[in-house]
VEXKOL-142288 format. One record per residue (C-alpha): x, y, z. Coordinates in steps of 0.05 Angstrom, whole numbers, always signed. Layout:
BEGIN
       c1       c2       c3
        X        Y        Z
...
//
This chain:
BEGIN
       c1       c2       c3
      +32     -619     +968
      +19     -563     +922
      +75     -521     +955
     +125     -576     +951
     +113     -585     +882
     +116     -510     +866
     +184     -507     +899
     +206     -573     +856
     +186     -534     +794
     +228     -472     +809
     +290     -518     +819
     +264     -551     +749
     +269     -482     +725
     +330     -458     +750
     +365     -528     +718
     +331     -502     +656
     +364     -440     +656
     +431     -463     +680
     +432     -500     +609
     +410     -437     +571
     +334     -474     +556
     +300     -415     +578
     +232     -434     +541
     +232     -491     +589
     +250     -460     +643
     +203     -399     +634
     +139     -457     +629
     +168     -490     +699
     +164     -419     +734
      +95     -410     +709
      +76     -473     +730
      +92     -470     +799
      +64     -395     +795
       -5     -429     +778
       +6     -483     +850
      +40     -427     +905
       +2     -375     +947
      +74     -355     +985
      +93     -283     +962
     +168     -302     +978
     +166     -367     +925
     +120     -318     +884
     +168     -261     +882
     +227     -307     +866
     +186     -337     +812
     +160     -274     +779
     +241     -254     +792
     +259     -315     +755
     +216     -310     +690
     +234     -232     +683
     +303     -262     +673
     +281     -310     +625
     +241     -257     +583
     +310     -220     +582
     +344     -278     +547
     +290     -282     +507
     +279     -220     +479
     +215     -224     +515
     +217     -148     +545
     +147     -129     +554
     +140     -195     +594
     +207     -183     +627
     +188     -122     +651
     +117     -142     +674
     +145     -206     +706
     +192     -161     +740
     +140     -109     +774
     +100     -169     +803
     +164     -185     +845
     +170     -115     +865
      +96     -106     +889
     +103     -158     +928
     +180     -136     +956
     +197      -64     +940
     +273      -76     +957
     +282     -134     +906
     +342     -109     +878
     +342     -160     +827
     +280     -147     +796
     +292      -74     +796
     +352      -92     +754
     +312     -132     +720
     +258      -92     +712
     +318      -32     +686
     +348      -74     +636
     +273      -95     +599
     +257      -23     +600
     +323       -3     +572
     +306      -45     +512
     +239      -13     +509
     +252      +50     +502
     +241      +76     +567
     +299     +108     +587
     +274     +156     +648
     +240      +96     +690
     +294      +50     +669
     +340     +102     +713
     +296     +104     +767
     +297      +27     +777
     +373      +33     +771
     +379      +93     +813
     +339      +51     +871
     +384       -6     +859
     +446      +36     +864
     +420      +65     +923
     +413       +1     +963
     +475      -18     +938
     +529      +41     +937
     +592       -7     +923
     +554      -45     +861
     +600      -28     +797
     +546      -61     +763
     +501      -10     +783
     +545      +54     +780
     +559      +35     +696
     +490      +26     +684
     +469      +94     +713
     +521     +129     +671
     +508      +88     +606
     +430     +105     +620
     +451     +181     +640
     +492     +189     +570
     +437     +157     +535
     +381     +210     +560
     +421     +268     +549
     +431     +245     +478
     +359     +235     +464
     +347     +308     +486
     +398     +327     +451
     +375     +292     +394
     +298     +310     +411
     +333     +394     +411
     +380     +389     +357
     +311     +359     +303
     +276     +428     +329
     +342     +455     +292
     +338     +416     +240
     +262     +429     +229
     +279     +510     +225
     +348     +506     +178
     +297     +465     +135
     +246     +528     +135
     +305     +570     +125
     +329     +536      +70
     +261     +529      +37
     +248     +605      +44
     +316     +638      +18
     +309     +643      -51
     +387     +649      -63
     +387     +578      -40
     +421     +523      -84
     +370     +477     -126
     +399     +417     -101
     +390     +437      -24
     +321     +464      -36
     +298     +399      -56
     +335     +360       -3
     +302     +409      +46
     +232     +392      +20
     +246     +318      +24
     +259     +318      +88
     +212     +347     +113
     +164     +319      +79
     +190     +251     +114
     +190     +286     +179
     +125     +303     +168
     +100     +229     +166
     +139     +199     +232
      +91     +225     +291
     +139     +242     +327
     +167     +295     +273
      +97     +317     +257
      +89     +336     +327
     +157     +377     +327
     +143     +409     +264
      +79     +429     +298
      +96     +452     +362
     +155     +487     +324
     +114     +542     +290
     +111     +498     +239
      +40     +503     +204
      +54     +583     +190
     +118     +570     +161
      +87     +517     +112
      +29     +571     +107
      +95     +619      +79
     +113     +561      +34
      +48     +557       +1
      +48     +638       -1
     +114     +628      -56
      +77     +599     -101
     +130     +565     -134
     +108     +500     -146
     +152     +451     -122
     +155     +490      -55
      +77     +498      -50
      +73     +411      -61
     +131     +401       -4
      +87     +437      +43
      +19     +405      +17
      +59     +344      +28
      +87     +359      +97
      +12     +376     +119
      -14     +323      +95
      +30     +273     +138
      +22     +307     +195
      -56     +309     +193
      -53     +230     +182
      -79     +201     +247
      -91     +258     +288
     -160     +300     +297
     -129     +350     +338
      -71     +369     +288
     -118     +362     +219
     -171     +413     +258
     -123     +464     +269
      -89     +458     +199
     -156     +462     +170
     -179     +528     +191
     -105     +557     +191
      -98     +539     +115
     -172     +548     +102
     -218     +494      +62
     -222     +550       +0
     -150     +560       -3
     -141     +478       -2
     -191     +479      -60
     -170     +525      -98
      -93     +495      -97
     -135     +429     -125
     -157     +461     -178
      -99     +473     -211
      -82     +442     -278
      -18     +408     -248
      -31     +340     -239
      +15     +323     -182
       -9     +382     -143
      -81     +366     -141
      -70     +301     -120
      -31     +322      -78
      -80     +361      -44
     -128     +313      -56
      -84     +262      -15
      -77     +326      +42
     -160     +333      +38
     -168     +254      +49
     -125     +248     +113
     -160     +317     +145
     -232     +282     +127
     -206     +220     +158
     -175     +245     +224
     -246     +289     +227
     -293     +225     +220
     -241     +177     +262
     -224     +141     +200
     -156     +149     +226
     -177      +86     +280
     -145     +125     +335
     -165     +135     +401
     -169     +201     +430
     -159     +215     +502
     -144     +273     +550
     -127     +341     +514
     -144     +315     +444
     -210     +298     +458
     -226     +360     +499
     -196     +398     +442
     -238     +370     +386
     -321     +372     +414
     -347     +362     +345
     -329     +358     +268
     -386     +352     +238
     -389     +428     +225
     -324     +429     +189
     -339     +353     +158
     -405     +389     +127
     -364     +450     +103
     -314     +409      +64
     -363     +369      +36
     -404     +439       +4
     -343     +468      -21
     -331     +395      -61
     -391     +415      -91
     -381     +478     -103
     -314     +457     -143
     -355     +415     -194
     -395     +474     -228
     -338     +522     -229
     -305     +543     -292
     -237     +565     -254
     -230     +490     -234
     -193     +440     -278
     -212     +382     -303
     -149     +344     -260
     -186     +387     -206
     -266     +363     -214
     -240     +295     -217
     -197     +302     -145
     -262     +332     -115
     -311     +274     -148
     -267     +228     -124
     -270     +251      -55
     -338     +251      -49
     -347     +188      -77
     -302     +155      -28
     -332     +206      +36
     -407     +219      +26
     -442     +136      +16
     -447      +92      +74
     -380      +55      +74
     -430       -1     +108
     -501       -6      +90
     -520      -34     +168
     -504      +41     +192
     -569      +65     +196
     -541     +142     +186
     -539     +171     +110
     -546     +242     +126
     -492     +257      +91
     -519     +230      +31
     -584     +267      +38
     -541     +330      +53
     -509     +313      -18
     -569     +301      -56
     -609     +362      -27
     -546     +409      -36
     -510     +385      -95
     -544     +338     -142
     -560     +390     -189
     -487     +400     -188
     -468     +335     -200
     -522     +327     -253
     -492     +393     -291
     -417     +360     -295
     -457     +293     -322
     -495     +338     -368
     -435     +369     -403
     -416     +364     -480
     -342     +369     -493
     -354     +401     -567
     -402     +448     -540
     -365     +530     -518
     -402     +530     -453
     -367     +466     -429
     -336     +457     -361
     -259     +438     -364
     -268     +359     -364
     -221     +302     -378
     -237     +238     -400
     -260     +205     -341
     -300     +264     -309
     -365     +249     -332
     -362     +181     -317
     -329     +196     -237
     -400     +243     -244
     -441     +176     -255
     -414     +136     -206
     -422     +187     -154
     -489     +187     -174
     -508     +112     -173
     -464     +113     -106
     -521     +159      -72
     -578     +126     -106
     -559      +60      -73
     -540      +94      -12
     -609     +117       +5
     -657      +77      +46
     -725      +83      +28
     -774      +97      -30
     -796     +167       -4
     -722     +183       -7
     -715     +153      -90
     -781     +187     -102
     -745     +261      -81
     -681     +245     -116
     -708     +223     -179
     -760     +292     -182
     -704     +329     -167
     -658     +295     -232
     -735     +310     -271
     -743     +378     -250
     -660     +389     -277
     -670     +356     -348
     -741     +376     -363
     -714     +454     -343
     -663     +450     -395
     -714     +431     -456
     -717     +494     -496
     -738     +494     -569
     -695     +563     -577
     -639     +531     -557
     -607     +466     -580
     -550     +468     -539
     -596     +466     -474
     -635     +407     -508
     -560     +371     -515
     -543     +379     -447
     -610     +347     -428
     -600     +281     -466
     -524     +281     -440
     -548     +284     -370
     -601     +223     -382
     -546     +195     -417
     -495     +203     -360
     -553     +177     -306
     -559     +114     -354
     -486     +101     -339
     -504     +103     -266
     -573      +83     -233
     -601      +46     -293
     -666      +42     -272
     -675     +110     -254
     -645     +128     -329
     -706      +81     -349
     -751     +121     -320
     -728     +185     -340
     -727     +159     -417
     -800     +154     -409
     -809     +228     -393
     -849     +270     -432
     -799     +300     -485
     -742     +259     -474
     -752     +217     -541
     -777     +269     -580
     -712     +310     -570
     -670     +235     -587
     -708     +234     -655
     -700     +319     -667
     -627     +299     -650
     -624     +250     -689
     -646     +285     -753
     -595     +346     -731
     -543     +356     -786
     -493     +380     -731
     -452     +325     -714
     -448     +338     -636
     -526     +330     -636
     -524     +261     -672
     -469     +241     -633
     -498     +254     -557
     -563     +217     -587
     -527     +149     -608
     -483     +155     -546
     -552     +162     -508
     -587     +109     -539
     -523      +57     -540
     -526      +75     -465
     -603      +59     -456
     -592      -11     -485
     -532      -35     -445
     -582      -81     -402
     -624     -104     -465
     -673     -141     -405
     -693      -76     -382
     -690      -35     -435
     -759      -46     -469
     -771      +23     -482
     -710      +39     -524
     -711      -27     -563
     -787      -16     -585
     -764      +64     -605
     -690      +66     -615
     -660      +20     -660
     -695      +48     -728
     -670     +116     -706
     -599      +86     -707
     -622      +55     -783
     -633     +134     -795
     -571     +168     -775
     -527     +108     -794
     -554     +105     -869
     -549     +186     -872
     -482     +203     -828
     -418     +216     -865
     -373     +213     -803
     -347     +142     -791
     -349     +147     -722
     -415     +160     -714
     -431      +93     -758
     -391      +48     -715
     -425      +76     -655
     -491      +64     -693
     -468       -8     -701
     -454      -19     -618
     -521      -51     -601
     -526     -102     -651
     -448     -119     -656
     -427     -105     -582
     -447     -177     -564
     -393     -214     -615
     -336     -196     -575
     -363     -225     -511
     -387     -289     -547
     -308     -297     -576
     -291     -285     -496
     -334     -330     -473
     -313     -387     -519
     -246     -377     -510
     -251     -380     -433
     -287     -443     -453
     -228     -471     -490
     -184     -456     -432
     -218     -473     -379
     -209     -412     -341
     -276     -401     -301
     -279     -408     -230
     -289     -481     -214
     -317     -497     -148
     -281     -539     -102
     -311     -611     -102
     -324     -639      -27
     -315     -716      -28
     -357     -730      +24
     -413     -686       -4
     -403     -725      -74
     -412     -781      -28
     -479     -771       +6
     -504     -745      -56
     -493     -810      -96
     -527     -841      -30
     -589     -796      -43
     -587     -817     -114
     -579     -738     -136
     -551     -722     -209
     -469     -714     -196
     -437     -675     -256
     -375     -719     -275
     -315     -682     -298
     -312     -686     -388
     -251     -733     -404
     -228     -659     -444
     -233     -607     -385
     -170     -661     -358
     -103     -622     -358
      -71     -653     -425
     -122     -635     -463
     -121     -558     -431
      -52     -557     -446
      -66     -587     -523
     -111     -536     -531
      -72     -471     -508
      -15     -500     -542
      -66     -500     -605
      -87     -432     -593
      -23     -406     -587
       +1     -432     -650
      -53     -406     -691
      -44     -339     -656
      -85     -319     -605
      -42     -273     -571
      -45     -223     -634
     -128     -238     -636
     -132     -218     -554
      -88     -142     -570
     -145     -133     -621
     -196     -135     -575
     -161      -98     -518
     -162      -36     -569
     -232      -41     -595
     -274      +20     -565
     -296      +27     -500
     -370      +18     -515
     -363      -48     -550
     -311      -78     -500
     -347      -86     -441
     -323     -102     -372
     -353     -166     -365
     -315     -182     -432
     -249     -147     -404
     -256     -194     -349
     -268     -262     -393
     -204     -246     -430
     -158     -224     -367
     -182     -298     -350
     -159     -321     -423
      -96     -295     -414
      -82     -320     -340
      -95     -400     -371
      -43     -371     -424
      +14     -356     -379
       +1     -418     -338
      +67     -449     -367
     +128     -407     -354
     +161     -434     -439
      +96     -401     -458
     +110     -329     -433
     +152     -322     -487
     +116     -327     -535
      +59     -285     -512
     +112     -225     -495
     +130     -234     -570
      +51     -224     -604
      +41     -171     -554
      +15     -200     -498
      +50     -156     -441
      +22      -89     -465
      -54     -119     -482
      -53     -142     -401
      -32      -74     -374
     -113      -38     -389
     -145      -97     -365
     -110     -102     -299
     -115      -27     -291
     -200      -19     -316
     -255      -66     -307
     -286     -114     -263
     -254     -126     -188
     -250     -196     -207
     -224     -187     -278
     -161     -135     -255
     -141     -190     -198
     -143     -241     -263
     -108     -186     -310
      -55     -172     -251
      -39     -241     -235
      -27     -252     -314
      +24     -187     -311
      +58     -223     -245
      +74     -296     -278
     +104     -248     -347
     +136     -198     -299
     +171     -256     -266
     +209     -287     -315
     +216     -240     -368
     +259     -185     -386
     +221     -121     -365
     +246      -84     -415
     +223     -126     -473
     +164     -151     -441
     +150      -76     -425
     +186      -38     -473
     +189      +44     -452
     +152      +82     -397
      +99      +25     -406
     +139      -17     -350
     +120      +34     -295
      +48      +20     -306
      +58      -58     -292
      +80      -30     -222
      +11      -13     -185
      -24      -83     -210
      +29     -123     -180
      +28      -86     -118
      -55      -95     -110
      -35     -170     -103
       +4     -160      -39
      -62     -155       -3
      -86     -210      +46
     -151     -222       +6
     -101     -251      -46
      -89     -329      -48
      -11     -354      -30
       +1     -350     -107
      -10     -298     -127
      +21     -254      -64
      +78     -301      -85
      +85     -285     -165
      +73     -218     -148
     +127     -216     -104
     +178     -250     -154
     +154     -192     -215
     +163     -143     -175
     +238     -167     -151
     +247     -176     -225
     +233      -97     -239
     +263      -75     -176
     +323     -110     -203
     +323      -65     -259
     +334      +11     -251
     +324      +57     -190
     +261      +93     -225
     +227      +38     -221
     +245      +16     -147
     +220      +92     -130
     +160      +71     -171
     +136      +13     -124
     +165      +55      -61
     +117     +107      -84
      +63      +59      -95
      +66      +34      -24
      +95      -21      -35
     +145      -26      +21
      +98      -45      +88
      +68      -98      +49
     +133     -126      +26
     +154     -129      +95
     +101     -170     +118
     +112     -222      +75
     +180     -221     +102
     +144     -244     +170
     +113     -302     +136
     +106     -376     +160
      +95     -397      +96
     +181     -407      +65
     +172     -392      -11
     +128     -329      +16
     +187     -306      +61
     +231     -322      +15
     +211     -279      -49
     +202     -225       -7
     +272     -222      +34
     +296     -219      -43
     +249     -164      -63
     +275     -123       -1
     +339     -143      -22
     +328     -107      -86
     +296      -51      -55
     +350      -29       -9
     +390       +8      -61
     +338      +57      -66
     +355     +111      -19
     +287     +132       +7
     +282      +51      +32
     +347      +67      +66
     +327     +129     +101
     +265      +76     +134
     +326      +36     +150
     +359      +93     +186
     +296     +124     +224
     +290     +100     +294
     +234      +77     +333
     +223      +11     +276
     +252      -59     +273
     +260      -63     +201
     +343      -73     +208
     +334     -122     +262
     +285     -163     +216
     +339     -169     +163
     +391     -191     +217
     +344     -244     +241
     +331     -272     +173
     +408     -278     +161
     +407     -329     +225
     +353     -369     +185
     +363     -447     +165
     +328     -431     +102
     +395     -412      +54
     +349     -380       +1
     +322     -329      +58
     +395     -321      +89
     +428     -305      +19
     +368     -256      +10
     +376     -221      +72
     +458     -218      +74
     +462     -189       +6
     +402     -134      +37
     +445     -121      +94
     +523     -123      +56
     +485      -60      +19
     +459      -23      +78
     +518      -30     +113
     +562      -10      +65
     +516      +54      +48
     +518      +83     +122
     +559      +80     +178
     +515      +88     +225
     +470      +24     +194
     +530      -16     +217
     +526      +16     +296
     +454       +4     +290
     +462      -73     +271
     +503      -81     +338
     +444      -59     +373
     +387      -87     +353
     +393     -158     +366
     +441     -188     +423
     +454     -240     +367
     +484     -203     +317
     +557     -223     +330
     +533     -305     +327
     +489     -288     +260
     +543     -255     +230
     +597     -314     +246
     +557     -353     +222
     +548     -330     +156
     +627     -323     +142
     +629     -394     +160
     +573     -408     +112
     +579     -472      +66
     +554     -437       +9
     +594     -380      -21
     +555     -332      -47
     +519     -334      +25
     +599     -325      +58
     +624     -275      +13
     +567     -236      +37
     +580     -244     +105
     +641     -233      +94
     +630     -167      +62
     +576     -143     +120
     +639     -156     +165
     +679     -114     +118
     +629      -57     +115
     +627      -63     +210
     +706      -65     +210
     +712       +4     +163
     +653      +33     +202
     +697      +53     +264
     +763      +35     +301
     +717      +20     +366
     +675      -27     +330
     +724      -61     +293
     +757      -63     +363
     +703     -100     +369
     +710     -156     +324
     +774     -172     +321
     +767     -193     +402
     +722     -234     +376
     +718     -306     +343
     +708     -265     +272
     +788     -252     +276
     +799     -329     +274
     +750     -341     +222
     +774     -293     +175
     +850     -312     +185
     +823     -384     +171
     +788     -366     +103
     +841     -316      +88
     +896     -354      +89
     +864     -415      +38
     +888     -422      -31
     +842     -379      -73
     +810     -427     -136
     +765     -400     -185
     +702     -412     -145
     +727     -386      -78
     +779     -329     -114
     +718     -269      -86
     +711     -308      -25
     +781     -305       +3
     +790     -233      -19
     +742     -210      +24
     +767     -247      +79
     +843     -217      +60
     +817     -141      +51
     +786     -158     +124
     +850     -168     +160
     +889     -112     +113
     +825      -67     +144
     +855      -96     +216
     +921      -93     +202
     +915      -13     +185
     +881       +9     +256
     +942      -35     +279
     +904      -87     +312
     +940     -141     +283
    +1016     -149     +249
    +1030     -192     +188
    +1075     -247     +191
    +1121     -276     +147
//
């Protein structure tokens, strides 16, 4: 029975695929697969679905499908076709020949057969020659890097390049194996900067992702050599390095997810060694005077992101303890430092404060009390050392460093204002007539009362020394200072009742049925006010906007750091999100000031408060003109909020709005499409370009569409070995008009940029020639004329391809639209159509009539 209704379902199948339903037919083979133990009927089956994959683009299972029939038949020349063509598709050139060499073998007189193995044959000898000619291209970049009578224009090229290269594995590998790293080594030996950040650049790609590569490059460029090019004053260059440092340390510590197999693995035993060494001369960096301040920050930043537990389940800290043994003095020195003061470090603004973090990162990062009991006699031992009534300057570095721990591990700072010494020195301070000294003691004791729960000690001693220096201090910005404890709270009171107003706190979702069983149990339910209902929101922004708000919020945003704290820079990114809520209001907030006031707040502060500030930036960036919402440079620093919201953590909204600003600025100039290219923008773009969800897909089909005129998003386009051209084909066969309008205008541009775009089109997709019919017979026009200009764009690219076409259904279509009257809506329409067949009519494919 179960035989007989196996071979019923292969017939089903076969019926299936006469009619070109090869979904239905591929689920008929696999359910007779599931009810047959014959290995004939199984190797026609598994024979039949390979075929079905084929048609369906299905290759992986085509090819699978395909070796099942030939284990159980070796000489089934139809799946080793099969099996051929799914590889071909893959990739897999050399056993794609081998399946069609067998085939052609069994069957000498098989045209079929003989074609394919020449097509195949061509096709490997141009991938070596291809694989060759990129070790060319790899040295005549090298060459052209190293001649210094080389133009400007090619150096630069050069450097691009490879840099590029440098980032596809498979160039990373060439530029390796090609001599590579002691050519960059020469590079970095110029030291002419722009040559010495293409090679920091190139390495730094081609340690991404693998241990094997990153090892070598480390000891061949040396960790001191890396740090010293960090500690450069140029900005770009230490990040730069600081980007080349991060993707060593993660290859090392298998950040990189990889697995490593075979020769990699036997070629890297350990990293620790090297992972240790890396992490000393970090330290080393932050008590240097040759190091710039760019340059402490780079290595602060490293460690803070490399040394804590990523994961506080991992039961290993050691290098944490390693930190804290080694370089905690260190780190307490750079906390410790007075900018006024000779002696000081190169800092910049946010050194001291990278210093603190770092600090309350390994505090929380260690797991028992013995371990805080060394840490905090070690930060003891450092600030009682420095006490030294011969030297005030000593003293000043002493109350910066408690003052910098404060910042950090509060509680630890606690303690540490309770050592013997520490308040006398305030209240000497204090009484100092230098203004440093008085200074470093406000900022000290403004520090000590952030969490006014905790900070008993300082309220009971502190605030009549602030009396003191206020009522005796002639700088002014040592008074307002003096003022922060008592005044610091207005500003988050004005917050808080504004978020009140607007009703922008996080409201918990309400659960009917909970409400329910609650009402059962006679339990308290919290009924909604009759004024937290929309209207009356709406009244009240309305209100607030009148009366000026917007102006009120900029205020705030300015007022100093210490006053404005994050949990207030987070109550008024929420302000301002309930503000933009209605797209006529926008306007008006651009207008008072609103768009710069937003761009701090999403870029400093709470996590929650920059999603809020971001998501504000998004709804303005959307609809308004960048350039007066923005006005200057101040437009490039909307870029990097919007692009945190293309993150999967986001809600559907705010990817969404996101999505839309950043098609609005893209829209704009190419600076600012290299802007969000640079930011990293691109992947995430494309994902959403994957999405289920329409409006989703949508938005970003017409941010790539954007994009695309930037040339380094056209160079991914070209690259092989990625599907990003045969996405935007695919979305130009969508029903969604939106998406296909999107997409079509996307590929009209790449297509008319390179040639060899318009080859690649033809062979990515077997549907290409049906996609791009149907958009020249499109219903709406804007969606034909850019079908009909992608066929324009194919038809110039070559005489073969536009050989092509024209034996096509395209010629019929385009003589059809070409030859209507052209009205004012359809006048760009039926030009395109007309400049078509003049494009024919030149490589003498077709003759005009009369």
């Amino acid at each position: 029975m179960a035989e007989a209704e196996a071979l019923q379902l292969k017939e089903e199948g076969n019926r299936h695929f006469q009619l070109q339903d090869y979904k239905a037919a591929t689920k008929s083979y696999s359910q007779a697969l599931k009810l047959t133990k014959d290995k004939t009927l199984l190797a026609t089956l598994y024979r039949n679905r390979a075929a079905c994959g084929l048609k369906t683009e299905s290759y992986v299972q085509a090819a699978s499908d395909a070796s099942r029939a030939i284990d159980i038949n070796s000489s089934d020349i139809k799946a080793l076709y099969r099996r051929c063509q799914a590889l071909e598709h893959l990739g897999k050139l050399d056993q794609a020949f081998k399946d069609v060499q067998r085939c052609a073998t069994l069957e000498p007189r098989n045209q079929n057969f003989q074609e394919t193995l020449r097509r195949l044959n061509t096709s490997i000898q141009e991938k070596l020659r291809v694989q060759f000619s990129t070790d060319s291209r790899v040295q005549k970049m090298f060459e052209i890097l190293l001649d210094e009578n080389s133009e400007a224009d090619k150096r630069e090229k050069a450097a691009n390049n490879l840099i590029v290269l440098g980032r596809e594995e498979a160039g990373a590998e060439k530029i390796f194996q090609s001599n590579g790293v002691a050519l960059l080594l020469q590079l970095l030996d110029t030291k002419k900067p722009e040559l010495v950040l293409a090679a920091v650049r190139t390495l730094s790609g081609m340690c991404s992702g693998h241990r094997a590569r990153a090892t070598v490059i480390l000891h061949a460029v040396r960790i001191d050599r890396i740090c010293s090019l960090m500690a450069v004053e140029n900005e770009e260059m230490s990040l730069a390095v600081c980007n080349l440092l991060q993707a060593i340390i993660d290859s090392l510590s298998g950040e990189d997810k990889r697995e490593h197999r075979g020769k990699e693995e036997a070629l890297v035993l350990d990293t620790k060694k090297d992972l240790k060494q890396i992490t000393s001369h970090l330290l080393d960096m932050l008590v240097s005077k040759k190091v710039s301040g760019q340059g402490r920050d780079q290595a602060l930043n490293l460690l803070n992101k490399n040394v804590p537990r990523k994961d506080l389940a991992i039961h290993d800290n050691s290098r944490t303890i390693y930190v804290v043994d080694n370089g905690l003095r260190k780190i307490l020195k750079v906390v410790g430092q007075v900018p006024d003061l000779p002696s000081c470090l190169p800092l910049t603004d946010n050194t001291r404060m990278l210093a603190s973090i770092l600090i309350n990162k390994l505090y929380d990062d260690l797991r028992c009390d013995p371990e805080r009991d060394h840490f905090r006699k070690i930060c003891e031992e450092y600030i009682t050392g420095k006490f030294d009534p011969q030297d005030m300057d000593k003293n000043l570095n002493a109350i910066q460093t408690v003052s910098g721990i404060l910042q950090g591990p509060f509680d630890l700072g606690n303690q540490l204002l309770g050592l013997k010494g520490v308040m006398e020195m305030m209240v000497a301070l204090c009484g100092s007539e230098r203004e440093t000294d008085q200074l470093v003691a406000v900022e000290a004791l403004i520090h000590a009362s952030t969490k006014l729960s905790r900070a008993t000690f300082i309220i009971t001693n502190g605030v009549s020394l602030l009396k003191q220096i206020y009522k005796t201090t002639k700088n002014e910005k040592i008074k307002i200072r003096t003022l922060v404890t008592s005044d610091k709270t207005i500003l988050y009171s004005v917050a808080t009742t504004l978020v009140n107003c607007t009703n922008s706190y996080d409201v918990k979702e309400v659960i009917p049925e909970l409400v329910q069983l609650a009402k059962f149990s006679k339990q308290h339910v919290p009924e909604e006010h009759p004024k937290d209902k929309k209207d009356f929101i709406d009244m009240r922004v309305k209100r607030l906007l009148k009366a000026g708000v917007i102006s009120a919020l900029a205020c705030m945003v300015k007022a100093d750091s210490a006053i404005l704290t994050d949990q207030t820079k987070e109550l008024l990114a929420r302000v301002f999100l309930a503000l933009c809520d209605n797209p006529k209001d926008r306007g008006t907030i651009v207008a008072q000031g609103g768009g710069k006031a937003l761009i701090p707040l999403a870029l400093e502060g709470t996590d929650v408060g920059k999603v809020k500030a971001a998501h504000a930036l998004a709804k303005i960036a959307a609809v308004s003109n960048p350039d007066i919402a923005f006005p200057g440079e101040r437009v490039y620093e909307v870029v990097r909020p919007l692009v945190s919201l293309l993150d999967t953590q986001r809600d559907g909204l705010q990817n969404y709005e996101a999505l839309l600003g950043l098609t609005n600025l893209s829209g704009r100039s190419d600076k600012l499409r290299q802007k969000i290219f640079k930011e990293r923008a691109l992947p995430d773009i494309e994902n959403y370009m994957f999405e289920n969800h329409d409006q989703l897909r949508q938005a970003a089909t017409e941010c790539m569409c954007n994009m695309v005129l930037n040339k380094e998003v056209q160079e991914r386009f070209l690259a092989d070995g990625n599907d990003r051209l045969k996405l935007v084909v695919l979305l130009c066969g969508e029903d969604d008009d939106k998406v296909q309008n999107a997409a079509a205008g996307a590929l009209a541009m790449l297509t008319a940029a390179h040639k060899k775009l318009c080859l690649k089109m033809t062979q990515v997709t077997t549907q290409w020639l049906e996609i791009l019919q149907r958009l020249c017979l499109h219903n709406q026009l804007s969606v034909q004329h850019r079908g009909l200009v992608i066929a324009y764009n194919l038809l110039a690219a070559n005489a073969e391809l536009a050989k092509k076409l024209v034996e096509s259904e395209l010629l019929e279509i385009l003589t059809v639209v070409g030859k209507q009257e052209p009205d004012e809506k359809k006048a760009e329409v039926v030009q395109a159509a007309r400049e078509c067949l003049i494009k024919c009519m030149d490589y003498g494919f077709i003759k005009p009539v009369s």
